[in-house]
C-alpha positions in Angstrom: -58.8 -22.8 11.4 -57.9 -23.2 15.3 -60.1 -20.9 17.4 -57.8 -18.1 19.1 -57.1 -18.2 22.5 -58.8 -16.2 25.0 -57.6 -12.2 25.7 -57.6 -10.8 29.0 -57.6 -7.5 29.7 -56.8 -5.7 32.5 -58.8 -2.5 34.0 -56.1 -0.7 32.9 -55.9 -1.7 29.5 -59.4 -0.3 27.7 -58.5 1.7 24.4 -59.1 0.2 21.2 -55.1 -0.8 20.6 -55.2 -3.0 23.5 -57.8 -5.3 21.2 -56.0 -3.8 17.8 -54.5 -7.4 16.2 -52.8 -4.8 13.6 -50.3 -3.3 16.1 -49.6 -6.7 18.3 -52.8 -7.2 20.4 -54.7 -10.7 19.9 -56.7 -11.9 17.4 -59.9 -10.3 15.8 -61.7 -13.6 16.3 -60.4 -13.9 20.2 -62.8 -14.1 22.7 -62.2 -11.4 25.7 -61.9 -12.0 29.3 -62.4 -9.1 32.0 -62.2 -9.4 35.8 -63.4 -7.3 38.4 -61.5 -8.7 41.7 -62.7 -7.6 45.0 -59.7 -8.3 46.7 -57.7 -5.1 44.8 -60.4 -2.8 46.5 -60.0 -4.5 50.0 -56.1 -4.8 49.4 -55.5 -0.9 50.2 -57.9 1.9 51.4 -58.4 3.4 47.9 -60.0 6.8 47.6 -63.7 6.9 46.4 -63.7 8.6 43.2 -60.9 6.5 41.9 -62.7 3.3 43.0 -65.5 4.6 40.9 -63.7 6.2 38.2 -61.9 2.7 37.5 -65.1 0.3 37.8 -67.3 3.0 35.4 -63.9 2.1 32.9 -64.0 -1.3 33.3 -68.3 -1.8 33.2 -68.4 1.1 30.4 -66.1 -1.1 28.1 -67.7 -4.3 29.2 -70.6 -2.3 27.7 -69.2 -1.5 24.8 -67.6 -4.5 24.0 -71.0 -6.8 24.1 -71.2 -10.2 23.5 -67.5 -10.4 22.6 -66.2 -10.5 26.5 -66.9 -12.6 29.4 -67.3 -10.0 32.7 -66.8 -11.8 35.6 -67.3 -10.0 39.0 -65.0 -12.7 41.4 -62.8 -12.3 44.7 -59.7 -12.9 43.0 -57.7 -13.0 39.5 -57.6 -16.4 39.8 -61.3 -16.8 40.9 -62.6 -15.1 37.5 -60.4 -16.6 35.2 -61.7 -20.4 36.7 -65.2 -18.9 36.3 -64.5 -17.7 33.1 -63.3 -21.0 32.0 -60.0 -19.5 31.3 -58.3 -23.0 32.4 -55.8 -23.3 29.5 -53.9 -20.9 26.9 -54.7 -17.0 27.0 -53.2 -14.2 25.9 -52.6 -11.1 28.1 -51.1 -7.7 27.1 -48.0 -6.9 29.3 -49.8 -6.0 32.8 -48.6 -2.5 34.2 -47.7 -4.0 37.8 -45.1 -6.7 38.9 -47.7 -8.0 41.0 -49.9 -8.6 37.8 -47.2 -9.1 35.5 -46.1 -12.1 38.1 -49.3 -13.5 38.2 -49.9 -13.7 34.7 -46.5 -15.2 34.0 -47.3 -17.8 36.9 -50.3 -19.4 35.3 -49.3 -22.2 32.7 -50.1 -21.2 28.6 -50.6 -17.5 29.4 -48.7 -15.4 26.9 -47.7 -12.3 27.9 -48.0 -9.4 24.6 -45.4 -6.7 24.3 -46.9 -3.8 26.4 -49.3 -1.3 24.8 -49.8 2.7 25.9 -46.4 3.8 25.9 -44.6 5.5 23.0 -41.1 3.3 23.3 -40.8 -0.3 23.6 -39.0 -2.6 27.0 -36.4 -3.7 24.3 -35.9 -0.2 23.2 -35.7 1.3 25.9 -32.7 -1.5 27.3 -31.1 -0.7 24.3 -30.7 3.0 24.9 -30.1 2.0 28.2 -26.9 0.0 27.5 -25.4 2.9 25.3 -24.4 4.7 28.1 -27.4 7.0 28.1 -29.3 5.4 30.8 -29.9 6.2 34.1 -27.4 7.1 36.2 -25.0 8.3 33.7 -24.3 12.4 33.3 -25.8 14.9 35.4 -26.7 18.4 34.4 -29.9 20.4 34.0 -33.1 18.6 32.7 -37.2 18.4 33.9 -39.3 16.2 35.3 -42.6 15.9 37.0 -43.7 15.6 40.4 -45.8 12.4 42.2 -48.3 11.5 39.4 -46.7 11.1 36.2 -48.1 13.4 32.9 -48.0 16.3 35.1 -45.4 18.9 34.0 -42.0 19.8 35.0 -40.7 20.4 39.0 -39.2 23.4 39.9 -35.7 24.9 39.5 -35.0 22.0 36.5 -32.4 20.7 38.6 -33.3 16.6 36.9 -30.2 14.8 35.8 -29.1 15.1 32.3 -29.9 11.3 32.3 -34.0 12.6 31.5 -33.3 14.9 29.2 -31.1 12.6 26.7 -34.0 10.0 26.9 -36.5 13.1 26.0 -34.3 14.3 23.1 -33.9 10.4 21.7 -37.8 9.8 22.0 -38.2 13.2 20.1 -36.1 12.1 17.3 -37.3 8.6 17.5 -41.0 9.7 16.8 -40.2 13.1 15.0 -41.8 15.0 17.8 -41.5 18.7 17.1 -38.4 18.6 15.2 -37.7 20.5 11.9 -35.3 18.0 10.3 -32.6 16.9 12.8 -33.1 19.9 15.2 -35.8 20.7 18.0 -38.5 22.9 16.6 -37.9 26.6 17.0 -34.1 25.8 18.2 -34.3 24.4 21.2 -35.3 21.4 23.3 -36.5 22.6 26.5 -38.7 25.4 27.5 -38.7 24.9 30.5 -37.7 28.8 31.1 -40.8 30.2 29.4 -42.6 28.0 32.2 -42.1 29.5 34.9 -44.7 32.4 35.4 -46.3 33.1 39.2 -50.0 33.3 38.6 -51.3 36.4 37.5 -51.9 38.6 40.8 -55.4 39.8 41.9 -57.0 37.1 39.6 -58.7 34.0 41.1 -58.8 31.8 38.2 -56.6 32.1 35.2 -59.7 32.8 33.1 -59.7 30.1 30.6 -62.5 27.7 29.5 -63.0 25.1 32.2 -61.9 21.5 31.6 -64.3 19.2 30.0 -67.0 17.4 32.3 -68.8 13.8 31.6 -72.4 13.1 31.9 -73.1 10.3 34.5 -75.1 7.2 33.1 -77.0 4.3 34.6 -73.3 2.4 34.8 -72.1 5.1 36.9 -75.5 4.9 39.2 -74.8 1.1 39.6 -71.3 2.0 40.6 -72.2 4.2 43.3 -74.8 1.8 44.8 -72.5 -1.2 44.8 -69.6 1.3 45.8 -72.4 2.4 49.2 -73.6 -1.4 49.6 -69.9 -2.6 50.1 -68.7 0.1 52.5 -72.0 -0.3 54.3 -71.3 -3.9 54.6 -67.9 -3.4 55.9 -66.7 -5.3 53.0 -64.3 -2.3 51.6 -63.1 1.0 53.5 -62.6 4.1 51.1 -60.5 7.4 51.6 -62.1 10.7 50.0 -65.9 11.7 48.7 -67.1 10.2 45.2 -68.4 12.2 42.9 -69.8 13.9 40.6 -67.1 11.7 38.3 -64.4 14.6 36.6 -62.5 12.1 34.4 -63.4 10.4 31.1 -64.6 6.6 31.4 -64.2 5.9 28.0 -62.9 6.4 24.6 -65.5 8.6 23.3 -65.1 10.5 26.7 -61.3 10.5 26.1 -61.4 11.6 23.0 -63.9 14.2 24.0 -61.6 15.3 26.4 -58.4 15.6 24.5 -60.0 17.9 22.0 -61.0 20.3 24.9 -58.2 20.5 26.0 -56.1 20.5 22.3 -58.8 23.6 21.3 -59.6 25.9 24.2 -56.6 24.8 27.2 -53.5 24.0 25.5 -52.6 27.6 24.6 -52.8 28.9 28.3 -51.0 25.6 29.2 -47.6 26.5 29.2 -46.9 29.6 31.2 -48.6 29.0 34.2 -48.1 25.2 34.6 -46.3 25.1 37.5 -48.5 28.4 39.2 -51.0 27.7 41.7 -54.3 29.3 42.7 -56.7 28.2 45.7 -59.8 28.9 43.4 -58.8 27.1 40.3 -56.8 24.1 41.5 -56.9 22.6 37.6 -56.0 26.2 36.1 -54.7 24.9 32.5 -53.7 21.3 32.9 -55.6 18.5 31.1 -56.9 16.0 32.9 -55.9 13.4 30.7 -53.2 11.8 32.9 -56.3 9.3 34.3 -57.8 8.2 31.1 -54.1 7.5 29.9 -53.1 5.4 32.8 -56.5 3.5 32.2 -55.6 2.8 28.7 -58.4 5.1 27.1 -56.2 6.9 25.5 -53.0 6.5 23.4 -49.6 9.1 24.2 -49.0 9.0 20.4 -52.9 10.6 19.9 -51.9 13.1 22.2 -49.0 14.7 21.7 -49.9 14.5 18.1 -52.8 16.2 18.4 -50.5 18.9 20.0 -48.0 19.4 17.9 -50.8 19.9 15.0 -52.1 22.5 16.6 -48.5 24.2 17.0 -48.4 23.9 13.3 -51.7 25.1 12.6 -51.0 28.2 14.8 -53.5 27.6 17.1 -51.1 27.0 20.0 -47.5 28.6 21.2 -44.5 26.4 21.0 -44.0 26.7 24.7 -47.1 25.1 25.9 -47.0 22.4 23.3 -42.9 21.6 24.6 -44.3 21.4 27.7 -47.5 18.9 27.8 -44.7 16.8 25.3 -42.4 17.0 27.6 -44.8 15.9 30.3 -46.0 12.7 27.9 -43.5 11.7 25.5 -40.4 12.4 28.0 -41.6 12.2 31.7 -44.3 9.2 31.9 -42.4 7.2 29.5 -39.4 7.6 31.4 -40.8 6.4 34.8 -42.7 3.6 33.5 -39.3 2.4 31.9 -37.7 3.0 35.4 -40.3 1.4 37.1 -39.2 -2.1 35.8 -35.4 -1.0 35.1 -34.8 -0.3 38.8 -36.4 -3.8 39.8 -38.5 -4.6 43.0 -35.8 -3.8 45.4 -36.4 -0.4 44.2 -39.3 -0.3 46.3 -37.7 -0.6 49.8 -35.5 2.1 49.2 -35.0 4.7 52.1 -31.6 6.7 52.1 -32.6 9.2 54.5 -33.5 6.5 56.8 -36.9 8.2 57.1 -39.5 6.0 59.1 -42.1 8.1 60.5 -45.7 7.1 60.1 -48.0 8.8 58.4 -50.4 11.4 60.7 -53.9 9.9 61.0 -55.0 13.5 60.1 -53.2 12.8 56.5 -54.4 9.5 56.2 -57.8 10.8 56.5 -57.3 13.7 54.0 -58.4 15.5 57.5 -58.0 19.1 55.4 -59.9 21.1 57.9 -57.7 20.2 61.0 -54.8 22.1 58.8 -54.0 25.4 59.6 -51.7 26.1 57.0 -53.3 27.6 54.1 -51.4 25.6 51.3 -51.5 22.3 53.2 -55.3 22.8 53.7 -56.4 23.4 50.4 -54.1 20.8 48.7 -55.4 18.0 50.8 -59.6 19.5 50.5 -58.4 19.2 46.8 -56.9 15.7 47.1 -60.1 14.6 49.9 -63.0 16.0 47.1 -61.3 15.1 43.6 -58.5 12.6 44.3 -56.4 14.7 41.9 -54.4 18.4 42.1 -51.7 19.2 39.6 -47.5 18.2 39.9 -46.6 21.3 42.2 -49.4 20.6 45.2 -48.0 17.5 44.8 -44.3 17.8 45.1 -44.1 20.8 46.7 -46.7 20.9 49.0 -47.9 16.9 50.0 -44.2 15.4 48.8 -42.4 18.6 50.6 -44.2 17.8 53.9 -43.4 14.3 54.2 -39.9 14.8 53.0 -39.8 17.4 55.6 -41.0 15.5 58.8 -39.6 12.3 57.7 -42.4 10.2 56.9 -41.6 6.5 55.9 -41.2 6.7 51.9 -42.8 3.3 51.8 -46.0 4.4 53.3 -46.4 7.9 51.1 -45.6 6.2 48.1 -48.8 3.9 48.9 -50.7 6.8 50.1 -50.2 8.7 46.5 -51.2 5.3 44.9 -54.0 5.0 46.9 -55.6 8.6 47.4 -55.1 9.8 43.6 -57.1 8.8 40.6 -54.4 8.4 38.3 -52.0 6.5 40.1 -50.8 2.9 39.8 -47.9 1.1 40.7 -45.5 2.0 38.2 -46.4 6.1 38.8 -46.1 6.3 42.1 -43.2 4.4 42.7 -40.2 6.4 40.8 -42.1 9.2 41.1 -42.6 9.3 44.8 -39.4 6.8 45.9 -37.2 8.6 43.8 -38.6 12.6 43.0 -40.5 13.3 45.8 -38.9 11.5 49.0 -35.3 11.5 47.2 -35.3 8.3 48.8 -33.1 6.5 46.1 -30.4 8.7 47.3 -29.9 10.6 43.8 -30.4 7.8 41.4 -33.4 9.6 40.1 -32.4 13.6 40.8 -29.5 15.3 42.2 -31.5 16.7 45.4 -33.9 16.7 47.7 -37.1 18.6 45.8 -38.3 20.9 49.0 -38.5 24.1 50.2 -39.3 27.4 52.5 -42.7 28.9 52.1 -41.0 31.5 49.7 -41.2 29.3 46.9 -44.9 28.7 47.3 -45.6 32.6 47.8 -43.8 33.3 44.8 -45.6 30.6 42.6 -49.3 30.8 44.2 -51.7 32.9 45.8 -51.9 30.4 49.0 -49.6 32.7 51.6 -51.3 35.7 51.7 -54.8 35.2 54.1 -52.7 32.1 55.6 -52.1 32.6 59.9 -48.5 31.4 59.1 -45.8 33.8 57.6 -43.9 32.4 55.4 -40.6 34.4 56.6 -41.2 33.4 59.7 -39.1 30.3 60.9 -39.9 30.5 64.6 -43.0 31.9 66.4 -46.6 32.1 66.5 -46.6 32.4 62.8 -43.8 30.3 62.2 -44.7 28.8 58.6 -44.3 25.3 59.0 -42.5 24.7 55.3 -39.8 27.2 56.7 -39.1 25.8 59.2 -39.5 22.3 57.8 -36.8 23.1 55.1 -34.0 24.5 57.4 -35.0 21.3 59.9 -34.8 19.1 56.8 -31.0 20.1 56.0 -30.2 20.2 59.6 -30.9 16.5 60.1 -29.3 15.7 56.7 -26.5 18.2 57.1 -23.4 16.0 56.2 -25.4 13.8 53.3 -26.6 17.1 51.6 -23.1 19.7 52.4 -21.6 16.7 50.1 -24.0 17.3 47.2 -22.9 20.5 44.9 -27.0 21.0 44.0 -27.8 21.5 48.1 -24.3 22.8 49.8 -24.6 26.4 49.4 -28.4 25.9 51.3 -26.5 23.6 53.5 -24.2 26.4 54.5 -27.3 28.9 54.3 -27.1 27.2 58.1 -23.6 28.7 59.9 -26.3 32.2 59.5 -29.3 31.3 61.3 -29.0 32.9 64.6 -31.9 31.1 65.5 -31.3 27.7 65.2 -31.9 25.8 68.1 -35.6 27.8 68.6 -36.3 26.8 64.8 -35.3 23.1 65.6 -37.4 23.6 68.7 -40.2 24.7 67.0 -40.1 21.8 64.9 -39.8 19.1 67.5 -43.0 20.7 69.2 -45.1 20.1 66.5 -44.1 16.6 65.8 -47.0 14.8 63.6 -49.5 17.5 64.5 -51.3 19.0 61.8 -49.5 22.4 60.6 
């Protein structure tokens, strides 16, 4: 019997099915290749914890995996597969980048394997495509998540009917909360139920906290290679590092899905697009980074919620929703992230180019003086992580808002959160955040005044900005960002029947020219 080709596996690809010969991966016999490439770190300025929370993956299953894979620490791809003797036929499991992908596809006797981590196939997913179901056909009400993927639904549910078909077909494709042919309990979306402000005069929501790992010796070599490098000036990082929040590996996963499944899930749904200052994870899961690094399968997870919906351990709301988030969001912007192409990337409708503020690019939270600004970003600086609505409606909002280049925010999410990647933060940002495919994605702009965010969170109230204020001392610079905001887009946006009765919301501001005035003074200083 011919010996199997070598396997490579990416840093993103380190669960069990990526290995599993049963369900398409590579042979049982095949000898695995890993590469940890210096070059990614130095490629972008990459915060610290998810520099470490991705090299503790990759080392951890190294670990794990034994004498069965050859780890190679090298420059380059290329570098580590010549020094792995990788000079002839391997197999690869389809990468989650076009950078990747192209590289792999490059070399000569790679095979590229169907991709793994994602409830519906490429071919499927082109095949629902075609039937008149795909993107850009219908509009109507639907969800979605903000900048980040597996993170919940944005507010006001104005997505494009286009998501919600593809969320009904993959929960009739898989038989995800259905009774027979109709949605569990009678309807598809929940979104309504959703919806809830936090609770007022509580800090936290109350709820067992979120599951927490135990740091090891791989971890401790992490950090000291992690200090060494920066030292050297070989790397440059954005944000602190540690102690690590997110699982490493399976068992951790695992671990993690279970706490959440058993003691989060049933708070889940209600409050999942509420914000509090002092309990920035309040009931969401944490499992969005060990999915995107492969620990973790989607089917695992929403099975394991939709058991305990039938056990009666969990409400039907908050088990629609983390779903929702899993089998209909993240599976629909992965699929968009290759069905859009690469031009997709350079998309700017709005014609925003403004550079990002050193003070963002720093995660600089304590030169903010707006309350919800300042705690998002201390969040984002110390964790690398905060939930879908600090993300779209706070982060996303304020470069939407002052007109920052979508190119360089969509990099800036990639880099500065620990569960994004290419194929997140591209439709997610591009498209949901920055509406800078022009309503290919949505069908608006997602931003707003400061009255959304005093409704959903506890963030306005001590803040020295009002947030009915649009000019002034206390001018709240969301206000006045918003009215600004469909000001300069006045003619693109009076077009659009989701934005034209803001737009005329306009004609009645007396004080127009001091709000635009106000706005132009602050230019790219901090808020």
């Amino acid at each position: 019997m011919a010996a199997p080709r070598p396997h490579w596996l990416f840093g993103d690809q380190l669960g069990p099915h990526f290995t599993d010969p049963r369900h398409g991966g590579p042979d049982s016999r095949a000898p695995l290749i890993m590469i940890e490439a210096r070059s990614v770190l130095r490629r972008r300025r990459f915060h610290r914890a998810k520099a470490h929370l991705v090299l503790s993956a990759m080392r951890h299953r190294a670990d794990e995996l034994g004498d069965r894979v050859t780890y190679v620490r090298a420059e380059t791809y290329a570098e580590g597969l010549e020094r792995a003797g990788a000079r002839g036929a391997l197999t690869v499991c389809h990468p989650t980048s076009r950078r990747a992908r192209d590289f792999a596809g490059a070399r000569q006797g790679v095979e590229i394997l169907p991709a793994k981590g994602f409830l519906v196939s490429h071919d499927d997913f082109a095949e629902w495509a075609a039937h008149g179901d795909g993107p850009g056909s219908g509009s109507g009400p639907g969800s979605g998540s903000g900048p980040g993927g597996a993170h919940g639904s944005p507010p006001g549910a104005g997505h494009a009917m286009r998501l919600e078909r593809f969320y009904r077909w993959v929960r009739e494709r898989h038989d995800l909360l259905m009774d027979g042919d109709e949605p569990l309990g009678g309807r598809w979306n929940l979104d309504h139920d959703n919806r809830e402000p936090p609770p007022r005069g509580q800090d936290t929501l109350g709820v067992p906290g979120p599951w927490e790992p135990r740091e090891d010796a791989i971890d401790e070599e992490v950090r000291h290679d992690l200090d060494r490098w920066e030292r050297d000036g070989d790397v440059s990082f954005a944000g602190r590092d540690g102690p690590r929040r997110f699982a490493a590996t399976r068992r951790e996963a695992l671990a993690a899905l279970r706490h959440f499944v058993t003691h989060r899930l049933p708070d889940f749904g209600r409050y999942e697009d509420a914000v509090l200052a002092a309990d920035p994870v309040m009931s969401h899961s944490l499992l969005s980074a060990p999915l995107n690094l492969g620990l973790l399968d989607p089917a695992e997870c929403v099975g394991r919620a939709e058991s305990a919906h039938r056990a009666g351990d969990a409400p039907l709301n908050s088990v629609e929703g983390f779903v929702r988030q899993i089998a209909g969001w993240r599976e629909y912007v992965w699929h968009l992230y290759w069905y859009f192409g690469e031009e997709y990337r350079h998309r700017n409708a709005l014609r925003h180019t403004a550079p990002l503020p050193r003070w963002f690019l720093d995660l600089d939270a304590d030169a903010v003086t707006a309350r919800c600004l300042s705690t998002v970003l201390a969040q984002v600086r110390d964790t690398g992580w905060t939930h879908h609505i600090p993300r779209l409606m706070v982060l996303g909002s304020r470069a939407l808002q002052d007109g920052w280049d979508p190119a360089a925010v969509t990099d800036w999410f990639h880099r500065c959160f620990v569960d994004g990647y290419d194929w997140v933060m591209l439709p997610n940002v591009v498209g949901m955040s920055q509406y800078a495919d022009g309503g290919l994605m949505t069908t608006k702009p997602y931003t707003s005044g400061g009255a959304y965010l005093n409704r959903m969170s506890d963030l306005c109230g001590p803040c020295a900005h009002h947030p009915a204020h649009r000019t002034g001392d206390r001018a709240c610079p969301y206000t006045t960002g918003y009215w600004a905001f469909l000001h300069r887009h006045r003619a693109r946006l009076a077009a659009n029947h989701r934005t034209a009765r803001a737009v005329s919301g306009l004609d009645r501001l007396k004080d127009l020219p001091e709000l635009l005035d106000t706005a132009a003074r602050r230019g790219d200083a901090p808020p």
